[in-house]
N, CA and C of each residue as an Amber inpcrd file, in Angstrom:
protein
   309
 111.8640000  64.1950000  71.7750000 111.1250000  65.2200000  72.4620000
 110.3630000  66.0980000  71.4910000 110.6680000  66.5940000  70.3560000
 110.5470000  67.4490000  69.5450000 108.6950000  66.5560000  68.7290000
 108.7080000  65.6670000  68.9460000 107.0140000  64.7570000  68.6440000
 106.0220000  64.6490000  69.5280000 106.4680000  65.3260000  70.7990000
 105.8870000  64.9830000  72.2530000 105.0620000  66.1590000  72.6220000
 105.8500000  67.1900000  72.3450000 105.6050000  68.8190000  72.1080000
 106.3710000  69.7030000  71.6930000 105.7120000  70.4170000  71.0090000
 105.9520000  71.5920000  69.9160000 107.3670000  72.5560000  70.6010000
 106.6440000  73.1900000  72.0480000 107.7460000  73.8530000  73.0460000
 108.5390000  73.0310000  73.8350000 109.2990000  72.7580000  74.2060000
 109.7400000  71.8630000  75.3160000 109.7240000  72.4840000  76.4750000
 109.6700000  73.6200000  77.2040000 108.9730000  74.3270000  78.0160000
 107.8270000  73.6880000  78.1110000 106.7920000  72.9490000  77.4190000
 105.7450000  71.9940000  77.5680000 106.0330000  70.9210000  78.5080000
 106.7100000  69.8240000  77.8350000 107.2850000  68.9100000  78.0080000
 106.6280000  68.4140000  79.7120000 105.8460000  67.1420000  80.1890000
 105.4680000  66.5170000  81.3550000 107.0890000  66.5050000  81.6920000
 108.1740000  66.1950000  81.4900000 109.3850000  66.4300000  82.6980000
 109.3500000  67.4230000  83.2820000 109.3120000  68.8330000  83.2110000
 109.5000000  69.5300000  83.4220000 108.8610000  69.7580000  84.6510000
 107.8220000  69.3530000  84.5950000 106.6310000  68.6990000  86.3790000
 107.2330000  67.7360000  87.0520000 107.7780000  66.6130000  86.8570000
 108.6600000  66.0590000  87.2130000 110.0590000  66.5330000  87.9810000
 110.2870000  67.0990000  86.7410000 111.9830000  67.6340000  87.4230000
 111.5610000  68.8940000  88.8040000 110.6120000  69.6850000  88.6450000
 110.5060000  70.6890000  89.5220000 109.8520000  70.0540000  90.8890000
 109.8790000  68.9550000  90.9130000 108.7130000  67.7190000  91.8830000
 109.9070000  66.5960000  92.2800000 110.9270000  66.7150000  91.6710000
 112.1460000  66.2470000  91.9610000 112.1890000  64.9250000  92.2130000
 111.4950000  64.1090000  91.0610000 111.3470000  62.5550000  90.4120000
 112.6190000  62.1880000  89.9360000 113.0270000  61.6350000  89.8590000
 114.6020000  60.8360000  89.4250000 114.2560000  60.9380000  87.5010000
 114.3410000  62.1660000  86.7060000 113.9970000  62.1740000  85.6820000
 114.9250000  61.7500000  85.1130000 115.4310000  61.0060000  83.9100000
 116.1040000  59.9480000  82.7460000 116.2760000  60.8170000  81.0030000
 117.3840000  61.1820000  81.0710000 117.6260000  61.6910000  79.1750000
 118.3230000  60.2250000  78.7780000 117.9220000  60.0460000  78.0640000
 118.4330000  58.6570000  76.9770000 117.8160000  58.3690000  75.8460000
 118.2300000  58.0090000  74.8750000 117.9530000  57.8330000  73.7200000
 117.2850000  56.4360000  73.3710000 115.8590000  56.0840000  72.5380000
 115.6030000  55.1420000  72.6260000 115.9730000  54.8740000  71.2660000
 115.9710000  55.0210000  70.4230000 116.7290000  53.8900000  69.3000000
 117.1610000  55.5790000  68.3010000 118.4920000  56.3480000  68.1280000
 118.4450000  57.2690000  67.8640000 118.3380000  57.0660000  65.9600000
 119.0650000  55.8140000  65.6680000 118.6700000  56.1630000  63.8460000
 118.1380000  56.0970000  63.6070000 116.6690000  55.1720000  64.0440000
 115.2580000  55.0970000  63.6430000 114.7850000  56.4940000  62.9530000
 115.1650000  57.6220000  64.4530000 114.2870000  58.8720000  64.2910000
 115.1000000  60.1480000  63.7340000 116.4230000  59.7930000  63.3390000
 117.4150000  60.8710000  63.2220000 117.3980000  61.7440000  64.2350000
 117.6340000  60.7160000  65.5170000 117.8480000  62.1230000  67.0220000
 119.1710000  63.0700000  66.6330000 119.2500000  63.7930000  67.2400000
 120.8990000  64.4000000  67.9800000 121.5840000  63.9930000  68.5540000
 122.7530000  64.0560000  68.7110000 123.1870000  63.4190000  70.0880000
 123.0090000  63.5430000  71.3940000 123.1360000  62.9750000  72.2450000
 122.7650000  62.9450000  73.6540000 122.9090000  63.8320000  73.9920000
 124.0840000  64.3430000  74.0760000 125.0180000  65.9310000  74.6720000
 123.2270000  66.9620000  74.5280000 122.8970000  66.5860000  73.1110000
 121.8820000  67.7770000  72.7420000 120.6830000  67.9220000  73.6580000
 120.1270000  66.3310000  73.9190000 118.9010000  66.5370000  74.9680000
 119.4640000  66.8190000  76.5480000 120.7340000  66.7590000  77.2720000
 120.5530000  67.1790000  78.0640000 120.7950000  68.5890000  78.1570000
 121.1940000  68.9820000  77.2240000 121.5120000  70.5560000  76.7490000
 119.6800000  71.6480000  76.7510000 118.7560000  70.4950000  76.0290000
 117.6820000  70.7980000  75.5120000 116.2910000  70.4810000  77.2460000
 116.9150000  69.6970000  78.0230000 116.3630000  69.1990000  79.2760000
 116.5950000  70.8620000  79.9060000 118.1360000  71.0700000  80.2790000
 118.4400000  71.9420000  81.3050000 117.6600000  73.1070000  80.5150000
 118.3720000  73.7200000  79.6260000 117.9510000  75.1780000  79.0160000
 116.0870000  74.9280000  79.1900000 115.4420000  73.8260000  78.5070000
 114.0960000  74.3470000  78.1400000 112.8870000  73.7940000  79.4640000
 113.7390000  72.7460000  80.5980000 112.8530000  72.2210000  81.2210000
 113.5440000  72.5060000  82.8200000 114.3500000  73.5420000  82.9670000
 114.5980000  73.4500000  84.5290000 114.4030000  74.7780000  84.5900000
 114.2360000  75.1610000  86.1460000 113.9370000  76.3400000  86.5720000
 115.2150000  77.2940000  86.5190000 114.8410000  78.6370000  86.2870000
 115.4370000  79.6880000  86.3470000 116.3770000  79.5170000  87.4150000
 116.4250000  79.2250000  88.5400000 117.0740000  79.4170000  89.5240000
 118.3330000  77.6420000  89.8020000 117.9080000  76.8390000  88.9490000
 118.7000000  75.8900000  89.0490000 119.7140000  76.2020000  88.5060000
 121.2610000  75.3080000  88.9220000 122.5050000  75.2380000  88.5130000
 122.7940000  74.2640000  87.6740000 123.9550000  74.3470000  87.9560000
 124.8150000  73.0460000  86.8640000 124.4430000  71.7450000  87.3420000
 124.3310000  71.8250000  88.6410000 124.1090000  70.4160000  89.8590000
 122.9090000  69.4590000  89.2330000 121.9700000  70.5820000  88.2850000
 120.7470000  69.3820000  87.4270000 121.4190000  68.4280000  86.5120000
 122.5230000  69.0480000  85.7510000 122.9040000  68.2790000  84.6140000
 123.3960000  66.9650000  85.0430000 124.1230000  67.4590000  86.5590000
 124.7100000  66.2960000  87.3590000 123.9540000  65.3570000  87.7790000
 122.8070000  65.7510000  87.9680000 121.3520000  64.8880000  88.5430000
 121.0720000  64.2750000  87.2220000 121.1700000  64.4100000  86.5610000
 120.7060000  63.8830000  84.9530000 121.2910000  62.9430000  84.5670000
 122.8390000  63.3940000  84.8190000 123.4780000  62.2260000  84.2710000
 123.2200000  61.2760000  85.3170000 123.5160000  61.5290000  86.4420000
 123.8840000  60.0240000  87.7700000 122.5550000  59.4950000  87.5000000
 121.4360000  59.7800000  87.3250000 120.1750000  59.3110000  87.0210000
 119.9100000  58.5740000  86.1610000 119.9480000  59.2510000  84.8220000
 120.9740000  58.1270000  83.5460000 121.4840000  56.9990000  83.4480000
 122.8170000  57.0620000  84.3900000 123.6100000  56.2190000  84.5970000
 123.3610000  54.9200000  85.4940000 122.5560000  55.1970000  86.4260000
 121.8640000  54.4430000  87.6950000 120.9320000  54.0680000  86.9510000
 120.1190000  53.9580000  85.9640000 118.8650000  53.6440000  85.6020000
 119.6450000  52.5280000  84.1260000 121.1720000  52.8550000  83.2970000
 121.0280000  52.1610000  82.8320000 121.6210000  50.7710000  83.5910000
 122.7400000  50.8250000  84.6620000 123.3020000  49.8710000  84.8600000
 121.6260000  48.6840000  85.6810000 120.5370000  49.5500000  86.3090000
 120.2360000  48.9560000  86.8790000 118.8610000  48.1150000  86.0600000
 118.6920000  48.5820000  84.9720000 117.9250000  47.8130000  83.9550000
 118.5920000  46.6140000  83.3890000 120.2770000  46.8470000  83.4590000
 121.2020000  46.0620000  82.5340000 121.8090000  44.8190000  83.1900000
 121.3570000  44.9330000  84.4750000 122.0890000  43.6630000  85.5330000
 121.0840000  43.3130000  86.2000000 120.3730000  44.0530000  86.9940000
 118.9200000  43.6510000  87.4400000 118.0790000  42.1660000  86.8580000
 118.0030000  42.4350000  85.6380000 117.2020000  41.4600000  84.7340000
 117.7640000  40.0630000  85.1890000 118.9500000  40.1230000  85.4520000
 119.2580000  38.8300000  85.0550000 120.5500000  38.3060000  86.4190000
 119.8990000  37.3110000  86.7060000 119.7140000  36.5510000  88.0010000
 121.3800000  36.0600000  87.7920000 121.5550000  35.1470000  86.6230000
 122.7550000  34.4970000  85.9740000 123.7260000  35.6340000  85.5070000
 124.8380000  35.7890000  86.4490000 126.0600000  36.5090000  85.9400000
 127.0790000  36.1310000  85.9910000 128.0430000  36.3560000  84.7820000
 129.2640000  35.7510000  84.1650000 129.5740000  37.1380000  84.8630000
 131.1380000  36.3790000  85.1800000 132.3540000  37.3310000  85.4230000
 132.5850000  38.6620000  84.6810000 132.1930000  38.9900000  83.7540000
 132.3320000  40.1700000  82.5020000 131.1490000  40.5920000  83.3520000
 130.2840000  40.4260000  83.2520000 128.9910000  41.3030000  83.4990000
 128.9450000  41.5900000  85.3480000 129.5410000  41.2270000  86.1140000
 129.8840000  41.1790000  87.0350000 130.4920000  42.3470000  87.8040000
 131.7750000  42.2320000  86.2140000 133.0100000  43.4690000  86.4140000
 132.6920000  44.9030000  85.8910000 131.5110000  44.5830000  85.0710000
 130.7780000  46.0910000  84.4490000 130.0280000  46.0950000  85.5290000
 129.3890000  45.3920000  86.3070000 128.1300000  46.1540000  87.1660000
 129.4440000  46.8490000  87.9610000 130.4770000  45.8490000  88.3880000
 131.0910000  46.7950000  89.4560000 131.3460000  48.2400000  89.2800000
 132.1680000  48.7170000  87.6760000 132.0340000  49.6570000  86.6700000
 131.4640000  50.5700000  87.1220000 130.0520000  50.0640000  86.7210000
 128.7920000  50.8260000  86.5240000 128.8730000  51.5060000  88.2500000
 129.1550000  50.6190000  89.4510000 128.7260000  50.9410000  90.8070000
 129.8340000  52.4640000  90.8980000 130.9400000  52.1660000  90.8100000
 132.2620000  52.5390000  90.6940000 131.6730000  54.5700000  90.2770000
 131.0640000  54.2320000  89.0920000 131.4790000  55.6740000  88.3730000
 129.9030000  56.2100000  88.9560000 128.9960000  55.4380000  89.3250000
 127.7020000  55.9620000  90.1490000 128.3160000  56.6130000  91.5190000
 129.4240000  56.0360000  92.3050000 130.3460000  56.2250000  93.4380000
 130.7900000  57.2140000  93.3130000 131.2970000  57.5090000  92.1630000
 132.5240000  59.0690000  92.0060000 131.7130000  59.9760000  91.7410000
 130.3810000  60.1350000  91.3850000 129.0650000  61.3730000  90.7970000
 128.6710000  61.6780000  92.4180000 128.5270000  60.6750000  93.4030000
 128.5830000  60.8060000  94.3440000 129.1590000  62.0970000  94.9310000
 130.2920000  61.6220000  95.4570000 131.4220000  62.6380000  95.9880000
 131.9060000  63.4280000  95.4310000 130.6870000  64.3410000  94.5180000
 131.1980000  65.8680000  94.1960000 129.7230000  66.2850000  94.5560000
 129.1230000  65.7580000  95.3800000 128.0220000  66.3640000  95.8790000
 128.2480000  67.6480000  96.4030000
């Protein structure tokens, strides 16, 4: 984020998130660029790119968003599934299920 723009108060999510697009924190290759850790951009999402009046309930939107976007890039692709990859999508459905029911 910090190459994208100077403020992150800048930042095109921030139009997004207030427009209430299914916005994504994830890291695309973090040693390449010496990121932070994850914890940091959604720390750096909420504080510099959500509205004054939002709660904790964004961070929650962040993650299940996250999470739904990686299982569904990660099984999607591929037509052919072995039993292992099978038992992680279930996983993956499972803990998308429990973000659920603290709605």
């Amino acid at each position: 984020m910090k190459w994208l723009v100077d403020d992150i108060r800048n930042h095109p999510g921030a139009i997004l998130m207030t427009k209430k697009f299914p916005v994504v924190v994830s890291s695309d290759d973090p040693a390449v660029w010496g990121a932070k850790p994850l914890s940091h951009d959604f720390y750096m999402a909420f504080m510099g790119m959500c509205g004054a009046d939002e709660g904790i309930a964004i961070l929650k939107q962040l993650a299940y968003n996250s999470i739904q976007d990686t299982v569904v890039k990660t099984f999607a692709l591929s037509s052919d599934r072995s039993d292992q990859e099978s038992h992680e999508m279930s996983m993956g459905d499972a803990i998308l299920n429990k973000l659920r029911c603290y709605d």
